[in-house]
C-alpha positions in Angstrom: -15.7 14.3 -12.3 -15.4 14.5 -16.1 -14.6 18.1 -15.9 -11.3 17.3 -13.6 -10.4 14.8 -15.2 -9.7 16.8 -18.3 -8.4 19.4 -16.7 -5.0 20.6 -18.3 -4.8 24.6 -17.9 -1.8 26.6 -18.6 -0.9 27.7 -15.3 2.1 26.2 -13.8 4.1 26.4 -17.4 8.0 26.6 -17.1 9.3 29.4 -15.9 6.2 30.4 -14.4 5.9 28.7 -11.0 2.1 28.2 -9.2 2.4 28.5 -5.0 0.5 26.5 -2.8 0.7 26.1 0.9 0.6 22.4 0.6 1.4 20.4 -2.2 0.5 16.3 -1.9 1.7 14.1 -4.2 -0.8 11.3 -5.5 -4.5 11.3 -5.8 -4.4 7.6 -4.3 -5.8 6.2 -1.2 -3.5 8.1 0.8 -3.3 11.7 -1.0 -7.4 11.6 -1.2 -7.3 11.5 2.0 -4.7 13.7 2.9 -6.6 16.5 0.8 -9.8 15.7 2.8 -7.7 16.4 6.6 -6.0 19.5 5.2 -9.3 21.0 4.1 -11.4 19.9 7.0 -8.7 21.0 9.8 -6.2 23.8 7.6 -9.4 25.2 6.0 -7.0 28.4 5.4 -4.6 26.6 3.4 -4.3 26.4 -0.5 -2.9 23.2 -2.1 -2.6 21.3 -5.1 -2.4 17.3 -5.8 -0.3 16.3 -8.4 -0.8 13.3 -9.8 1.0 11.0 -12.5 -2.3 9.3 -13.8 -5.1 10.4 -15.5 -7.3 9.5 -12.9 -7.4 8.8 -9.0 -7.3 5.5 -7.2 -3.8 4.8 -7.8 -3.2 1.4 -6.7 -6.6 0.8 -7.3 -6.0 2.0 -11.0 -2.8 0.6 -11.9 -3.7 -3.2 -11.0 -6.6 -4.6 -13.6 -6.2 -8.3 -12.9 -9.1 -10.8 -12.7 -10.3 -10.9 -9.2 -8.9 -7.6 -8.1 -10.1 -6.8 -4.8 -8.8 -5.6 -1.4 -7.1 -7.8 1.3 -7.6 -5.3 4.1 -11.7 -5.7 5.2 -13.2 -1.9 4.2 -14.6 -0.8 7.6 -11.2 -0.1 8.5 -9.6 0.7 5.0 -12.0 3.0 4.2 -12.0 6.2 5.6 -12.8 6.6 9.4 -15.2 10.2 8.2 -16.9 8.3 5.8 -18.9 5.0 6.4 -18.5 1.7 4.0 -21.9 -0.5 3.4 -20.8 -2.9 1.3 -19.1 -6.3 2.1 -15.7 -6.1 3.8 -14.0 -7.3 1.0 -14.7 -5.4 -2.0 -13.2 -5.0 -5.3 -11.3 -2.7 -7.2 -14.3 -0.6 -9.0 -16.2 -0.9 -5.8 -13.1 0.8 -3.6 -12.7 3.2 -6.7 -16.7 4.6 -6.7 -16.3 4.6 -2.7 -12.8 7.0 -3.4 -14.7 9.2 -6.6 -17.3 10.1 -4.0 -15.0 11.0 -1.2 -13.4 13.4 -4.1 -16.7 14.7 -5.6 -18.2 15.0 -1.5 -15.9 17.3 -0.7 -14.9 18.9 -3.7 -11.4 18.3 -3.8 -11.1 17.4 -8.2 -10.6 21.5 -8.6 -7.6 20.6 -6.5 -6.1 17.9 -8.7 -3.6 17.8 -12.1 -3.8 14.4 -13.2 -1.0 13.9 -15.9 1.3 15.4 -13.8 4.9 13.2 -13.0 7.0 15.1 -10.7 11.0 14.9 -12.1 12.7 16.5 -8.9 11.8 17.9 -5.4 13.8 21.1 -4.5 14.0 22.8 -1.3 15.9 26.0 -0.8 16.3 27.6 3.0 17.0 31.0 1.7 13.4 30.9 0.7 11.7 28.1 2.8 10.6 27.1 0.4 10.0 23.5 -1.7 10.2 24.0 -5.8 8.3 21.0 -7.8 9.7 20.6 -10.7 7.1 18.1 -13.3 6.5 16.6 -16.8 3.1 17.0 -18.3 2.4 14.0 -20.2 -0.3 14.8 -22.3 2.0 17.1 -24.3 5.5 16.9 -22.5 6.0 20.3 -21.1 7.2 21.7 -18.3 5.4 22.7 -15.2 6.8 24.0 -11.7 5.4 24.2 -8.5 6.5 26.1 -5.2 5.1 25.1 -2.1 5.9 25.9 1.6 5.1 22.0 3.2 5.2 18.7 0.9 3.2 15.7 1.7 4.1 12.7 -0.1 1.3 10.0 -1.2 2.7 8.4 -3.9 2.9 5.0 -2.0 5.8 2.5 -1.9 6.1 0.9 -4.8 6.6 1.4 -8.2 3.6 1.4 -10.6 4.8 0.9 -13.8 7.8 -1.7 -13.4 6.7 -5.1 -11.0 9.3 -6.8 -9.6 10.6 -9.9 -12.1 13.4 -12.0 -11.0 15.9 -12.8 -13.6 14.4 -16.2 -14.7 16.6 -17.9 -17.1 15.0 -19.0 -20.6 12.1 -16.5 -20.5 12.4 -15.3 -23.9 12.4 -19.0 -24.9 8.6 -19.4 -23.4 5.9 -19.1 -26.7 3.3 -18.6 -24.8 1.6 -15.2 -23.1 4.0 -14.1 -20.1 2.5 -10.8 -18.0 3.3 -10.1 -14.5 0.0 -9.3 -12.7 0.3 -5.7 -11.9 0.7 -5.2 -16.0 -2.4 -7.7 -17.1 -5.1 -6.1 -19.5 -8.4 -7.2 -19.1 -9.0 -7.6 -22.7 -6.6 -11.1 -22.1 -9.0 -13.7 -23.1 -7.9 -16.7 -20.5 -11.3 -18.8 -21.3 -10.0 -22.6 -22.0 -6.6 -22.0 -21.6 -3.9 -23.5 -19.2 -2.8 -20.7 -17.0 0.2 -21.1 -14.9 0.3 -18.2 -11.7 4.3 -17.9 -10.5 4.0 -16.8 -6.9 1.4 -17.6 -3.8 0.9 -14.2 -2.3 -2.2 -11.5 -1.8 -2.2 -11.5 -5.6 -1.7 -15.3 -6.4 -4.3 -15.4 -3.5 -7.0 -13.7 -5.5 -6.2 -14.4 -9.2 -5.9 -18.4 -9.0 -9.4 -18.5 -8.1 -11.0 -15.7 -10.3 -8.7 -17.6 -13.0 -9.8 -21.1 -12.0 -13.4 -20.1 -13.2 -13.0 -20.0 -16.9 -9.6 -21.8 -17.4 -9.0 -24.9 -18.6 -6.9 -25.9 -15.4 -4.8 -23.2 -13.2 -1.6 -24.1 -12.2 -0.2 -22.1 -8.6 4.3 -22.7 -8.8 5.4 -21.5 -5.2 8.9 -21.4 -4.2 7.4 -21.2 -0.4 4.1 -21.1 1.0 1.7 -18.9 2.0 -0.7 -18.3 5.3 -4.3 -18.0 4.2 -7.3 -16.5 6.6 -10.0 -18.3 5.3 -13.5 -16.2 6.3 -17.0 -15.3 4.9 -17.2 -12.1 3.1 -19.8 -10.1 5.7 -19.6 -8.5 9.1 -22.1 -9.9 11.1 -21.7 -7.6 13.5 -22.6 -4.4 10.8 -25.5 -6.9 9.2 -26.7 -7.0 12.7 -26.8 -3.3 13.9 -28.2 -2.1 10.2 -31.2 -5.3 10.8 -32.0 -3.0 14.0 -32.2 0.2 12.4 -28.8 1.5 13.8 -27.4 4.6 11.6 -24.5 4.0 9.0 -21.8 6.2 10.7 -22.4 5.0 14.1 -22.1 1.4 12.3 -19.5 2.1 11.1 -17.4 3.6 14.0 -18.5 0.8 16.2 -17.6 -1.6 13.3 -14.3 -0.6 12.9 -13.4 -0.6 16.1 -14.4 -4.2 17.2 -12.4 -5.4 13.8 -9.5 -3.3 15.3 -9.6 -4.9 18.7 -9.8 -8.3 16.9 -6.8 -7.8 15.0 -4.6 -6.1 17.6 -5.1 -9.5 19.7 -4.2 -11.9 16.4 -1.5 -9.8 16.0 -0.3 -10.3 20.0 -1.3 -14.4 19.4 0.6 -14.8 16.3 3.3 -13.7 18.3 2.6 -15.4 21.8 0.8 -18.8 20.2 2.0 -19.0 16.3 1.4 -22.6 16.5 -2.0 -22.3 18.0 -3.1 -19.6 15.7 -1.9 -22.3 12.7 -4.3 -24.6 13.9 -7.2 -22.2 13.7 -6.2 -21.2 10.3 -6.1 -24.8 9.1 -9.6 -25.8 10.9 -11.0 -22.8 9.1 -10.0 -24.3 5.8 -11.2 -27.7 6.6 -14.1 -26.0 7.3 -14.7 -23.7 4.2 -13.9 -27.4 1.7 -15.4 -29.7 3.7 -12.8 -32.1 3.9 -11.6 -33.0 7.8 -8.8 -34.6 5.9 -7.0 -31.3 3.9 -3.6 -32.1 3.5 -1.5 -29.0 4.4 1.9 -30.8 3.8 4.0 -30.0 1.7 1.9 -26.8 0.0 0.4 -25.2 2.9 2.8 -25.3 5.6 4.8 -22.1 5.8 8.1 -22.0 7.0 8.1 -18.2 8.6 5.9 -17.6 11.5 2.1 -16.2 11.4 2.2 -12.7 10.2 6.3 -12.2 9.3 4.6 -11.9 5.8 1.0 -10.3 5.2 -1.8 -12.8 6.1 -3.7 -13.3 2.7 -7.4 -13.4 3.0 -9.0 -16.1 1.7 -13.4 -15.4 1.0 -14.8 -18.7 1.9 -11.7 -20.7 1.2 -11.6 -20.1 -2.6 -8.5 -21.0 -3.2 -8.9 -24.1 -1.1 -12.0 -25.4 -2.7 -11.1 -24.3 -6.1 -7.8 -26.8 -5.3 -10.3 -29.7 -3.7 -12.7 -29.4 -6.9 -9.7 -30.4 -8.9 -9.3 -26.9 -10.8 -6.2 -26.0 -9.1 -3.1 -27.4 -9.1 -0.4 -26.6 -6.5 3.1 -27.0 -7.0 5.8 -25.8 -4.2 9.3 -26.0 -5.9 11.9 -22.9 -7.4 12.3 -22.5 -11.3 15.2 -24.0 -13.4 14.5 -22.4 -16.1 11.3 -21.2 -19.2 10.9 -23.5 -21.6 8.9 -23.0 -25.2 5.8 -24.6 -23.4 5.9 -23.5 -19.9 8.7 -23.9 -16.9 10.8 -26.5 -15.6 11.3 -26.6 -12.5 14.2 -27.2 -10.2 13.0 -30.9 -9.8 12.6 -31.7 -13.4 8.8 -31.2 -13.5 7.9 -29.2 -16.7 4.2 -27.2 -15.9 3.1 -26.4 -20.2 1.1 -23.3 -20.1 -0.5 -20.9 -22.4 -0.3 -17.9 -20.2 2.4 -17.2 -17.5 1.1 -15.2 -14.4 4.4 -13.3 -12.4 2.4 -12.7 -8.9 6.1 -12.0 -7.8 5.5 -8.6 -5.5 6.5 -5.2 -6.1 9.7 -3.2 -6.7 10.1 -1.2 -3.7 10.2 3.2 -4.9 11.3 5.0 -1.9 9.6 8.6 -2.8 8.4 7.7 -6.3 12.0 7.4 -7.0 12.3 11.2 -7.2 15.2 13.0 -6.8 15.1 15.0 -4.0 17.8 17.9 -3.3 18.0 20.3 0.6 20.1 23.1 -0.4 21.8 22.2 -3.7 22.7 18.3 -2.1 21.2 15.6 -3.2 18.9 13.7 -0.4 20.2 10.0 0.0 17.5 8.3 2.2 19.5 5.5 4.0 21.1 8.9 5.3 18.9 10.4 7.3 16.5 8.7 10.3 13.2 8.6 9.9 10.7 10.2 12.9 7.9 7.6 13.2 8.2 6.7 9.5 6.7 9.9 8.7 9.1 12.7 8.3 13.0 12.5 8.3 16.5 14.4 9.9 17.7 16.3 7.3 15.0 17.5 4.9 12.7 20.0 6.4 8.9 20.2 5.6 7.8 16.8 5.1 5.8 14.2 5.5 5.8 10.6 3.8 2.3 8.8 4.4 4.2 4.8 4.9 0.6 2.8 6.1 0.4 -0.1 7.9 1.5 -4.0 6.7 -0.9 -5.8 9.5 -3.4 -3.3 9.9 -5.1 -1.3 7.1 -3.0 1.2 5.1 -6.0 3.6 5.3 -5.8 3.7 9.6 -2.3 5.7 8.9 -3.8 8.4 6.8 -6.4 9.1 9.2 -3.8 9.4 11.7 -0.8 11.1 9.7 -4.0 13.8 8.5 -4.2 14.8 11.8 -0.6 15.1 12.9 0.3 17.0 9.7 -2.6 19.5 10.4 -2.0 19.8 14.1 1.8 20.6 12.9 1.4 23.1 10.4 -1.6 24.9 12.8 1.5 25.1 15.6 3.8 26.6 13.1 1.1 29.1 12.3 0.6 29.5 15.6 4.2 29.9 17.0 4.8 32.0 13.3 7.3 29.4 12.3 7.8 28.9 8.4 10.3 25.7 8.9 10.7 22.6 11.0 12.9 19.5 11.3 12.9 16.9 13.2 16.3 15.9 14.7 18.2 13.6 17.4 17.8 14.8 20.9 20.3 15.3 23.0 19.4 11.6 25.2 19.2 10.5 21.9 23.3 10.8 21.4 24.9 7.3 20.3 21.4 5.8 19.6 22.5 2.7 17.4 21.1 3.0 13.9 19.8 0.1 12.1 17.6 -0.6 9.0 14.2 0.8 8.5 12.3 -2.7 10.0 13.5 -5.6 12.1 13.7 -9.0 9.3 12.1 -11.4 12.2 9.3 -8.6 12.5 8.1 -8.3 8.9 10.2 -9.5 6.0 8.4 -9.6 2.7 10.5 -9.9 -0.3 10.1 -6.4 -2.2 10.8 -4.5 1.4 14.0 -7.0 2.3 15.1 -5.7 -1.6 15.3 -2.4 -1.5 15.8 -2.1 2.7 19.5 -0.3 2.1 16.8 2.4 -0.1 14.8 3.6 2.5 16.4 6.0 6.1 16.9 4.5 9.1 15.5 3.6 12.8 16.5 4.3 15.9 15.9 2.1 18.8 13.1 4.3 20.6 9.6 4.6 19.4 9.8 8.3 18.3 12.9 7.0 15.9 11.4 4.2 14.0 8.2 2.9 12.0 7.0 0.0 14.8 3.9 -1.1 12.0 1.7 -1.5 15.4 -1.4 0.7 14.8 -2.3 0.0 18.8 -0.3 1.7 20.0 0.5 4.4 17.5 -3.4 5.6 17.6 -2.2 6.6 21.5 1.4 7.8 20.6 1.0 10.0 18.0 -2.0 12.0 18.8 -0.3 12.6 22.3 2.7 13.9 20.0 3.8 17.1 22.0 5.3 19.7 19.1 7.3 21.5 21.4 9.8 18.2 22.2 13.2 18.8 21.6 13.0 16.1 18.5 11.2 19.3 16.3 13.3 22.2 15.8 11.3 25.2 14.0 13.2 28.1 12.7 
């Protein structure tokens, strides 16, 4: 991969513009993917990922924090065409290997200019055409790209600003403050008195990985957090390898009994929430030992099972590193940084000598790239979104948005083979454009935002909801997050419905 990684030819300089059929952007989970779909079922088709880092992974890259793992189980995160044999839970280097094999497998690196941030997205209908317009960062130049369809990968949030509320005193605070998604592993925590501000996925997986070398680990919540509390193995794949059953038949099997298991916790946290809670708390008490955890006040959330993501828990970690006495929980909201640490809202002052912000994302609607259909700027919260994948308004598209209670991954699987089904119809029909648009039955369809609140209502997507387009109140006219019945919906997809106009 060396070679690819280093890659930085001239072609593509300003004023000179390289066309490609397809142009993705990000050499993440999803554009990887994406690349391997478009070359397995548009083997015609030339394309190009662009991508901002010098490297792939993207998520998997950006975040370097102790701990760093996945909280989706890799049987269904990992790609459906190529098997995982690991544990379900793996971590970040373990995903990234898993992703530089998918790459070097299939030779898609040729494909890929790391280094590359895209500055504006242009599409012209004189020439049906997209123009890419990017910085090179290695030297600042120019490069431009024209393609005829544009897939964006980039994911949903942005990479190099976390999300930091406006704490009052925190240039006061002496001590180390980092927000998790910026930590550098050189950080030498060993002995010290770590405070972690959030209770989350991340708080989830860094108050334990801290709790082993710290001095003590401190976890300030303003609310609590569900926590799935579960070995780290599939018995299920540990049983069909002990028998001699091949990997990808392991894997497909695999995958689909953890799919089935998740569609019905997602129906019981809706039908039962209060039975599900039970379950959740007898696994803790389980995984510590202790018949008598107290969940009050720390563990009790106040939203119902799965309105927020459910974090996963490997053999109760969190719980036992709490019971053990090397983790201190404390739900209250900030008053203010002090020189030694944070006082909270009750008068409590937690002294610390680093300060972890596990406080979520900052939500980037396209990479926060300015996007342009004819000359006119492309507000999102304009335009309606077609399954949360492509959008009235701005012709050859696709956004790859994953899944909150299922595994990103399952979406890019499925958007691969919608995208290449659509752009084989358009060669087929010898169409060059298509948009998606409101139906005639769909006249005086009520708009609303891009997700119900009492559906799924984490803090970085309530922030920047008025960023992203908007829903309809029919499946075709909205993002429903349910994988169940999407992996039905959208393969059945005819391309000839009115809601696709090709021109």
């Amino acid at each position: 991969m060396l070679d690819t990684l280093e890659r930085a030819d001239s072609a593509g300089a300003a004023g000179k513009a390289e066309h490609f059929d397809v142009l993705i952007a990000g050499a993440g989970i999803s554009g990887i993917g994406s690349a391997y779909h478009l070359q397995q079922q548009c083997s015609g088709k030339s394309y190009v990922v662009l991508e901002m880092k010098d490297t792939f992974g993207g998520t998997w890259e950006t975040h370097k924090y102790p701990g760093v793992r996945s909280d989706s189980d890799l049987y269904t995160f990992g790609y459906r065409f190529k098997p995982w044999v690991g544990a379900p839970i793996a971590s970040a280097d373990e995903i990234l290997k898993y992703m530089g094999e998918v790459i070097e497998e299939n030779h898609i690196g040729p494909n890929i200019r790391y280094g590359h941030r895209i500055t504006a997205c242009k599409w012209s209908s004189a020439d049906n055409r997209w123009t890419i317009e990017a910085i090179r960062l290695a030297d600042g130049s120019k490069a431009t790209f024209t393609c005829n369809f544009l897939w964006m990968c980039q994911g949903y949030y942005d990479h190099e600003k976390p999300y930091i509320p406006d704490w009052e005193g925190l240039s006061d605070y002496k001590g180390h403050f980092v927000h998790a998604q910026l930590w550098d592993p050189r950080t030498d925590y060993a002995g010290k008195r770590v405070l972690v501000i959030g209770s989350g996925a991340t708080a989830a997986t860094v108050v334990p990985a801290f709790a082993e070398k710290a001095a003590h680990v401190t976890m300030l919540q303003r609310s609590p957090t569900y926590f799935f509390c579960s070995e780290n193995k599939n018995e299920l794949a540990d049983r069909l390898r002990e028998i001699g059953i091949d990997e990808p038949t392991i894997h497909r099997v695999v995958r689909a009994q953890i799919m089935y298991d998740q569609d019905m916790m997602t129906k019981r946290c809706q039908t039962e929430p209060e039975v599900v809670f039970e379950e959740l708390k007898e696994l803790v008490r389980a995984f510590t030992g202790k018949p008598d955890f107290e969940f009050e006040p720390h563990f009790t959330p106040k939203y119902r099972v799965w309105q927020q993501r459910l974090a996963f828990c490997p053999n109760g970690d969190v719980f036992r590193a709490a019971v053990e006495g090397k983790v201190t929980v404390v739900t209250d909201t900030i008053d203010r940084f002090t020189e030694k640490g944070v006082r909270t809202s009750s008068g409590e002052e937690i002294e610390a000598d680093i300060i972890v912000a596990a406080t979520g994302f900052r939500l980037s609607v396209m990479g926060d790239i300015p996007f342009s259909v004819d000359g006119k700027p492309v507000n999102w919260s304009d335009t309606v979104t077609y399954r949360g994948m492509m959008f009235t308004g701005v012709p050859n598209m696709a956004w790859v948005m994953g899944y909150f209670r299922a595994s990103w991954t399952l979406r890019v699987d499925m958007m691969g083979d919608f995208v290449c089904n659509l752009l084989n119809h358009m060669d087929k029909i010898g169409t060059k454009r298509v948009d998606v648009q409101l139906r005639p039955e769909d006249a005086g369809m009520p708009l609303a935002p891009w997700i119900e609140e009492d559906n799924f209502n984490p803090g970085y997507l309530m922030r920047g909801l008025d960023k992203l387009p908007r829903r309809g109140d029919k499946p075709e006219w909205r993002h429903n997050q349910d994988y169940w019945a999407e992996k039905d919906q959208i393969p059945a997809t005819d391309l000839t419905g009115a809601e696709f106009k090709y021109s």
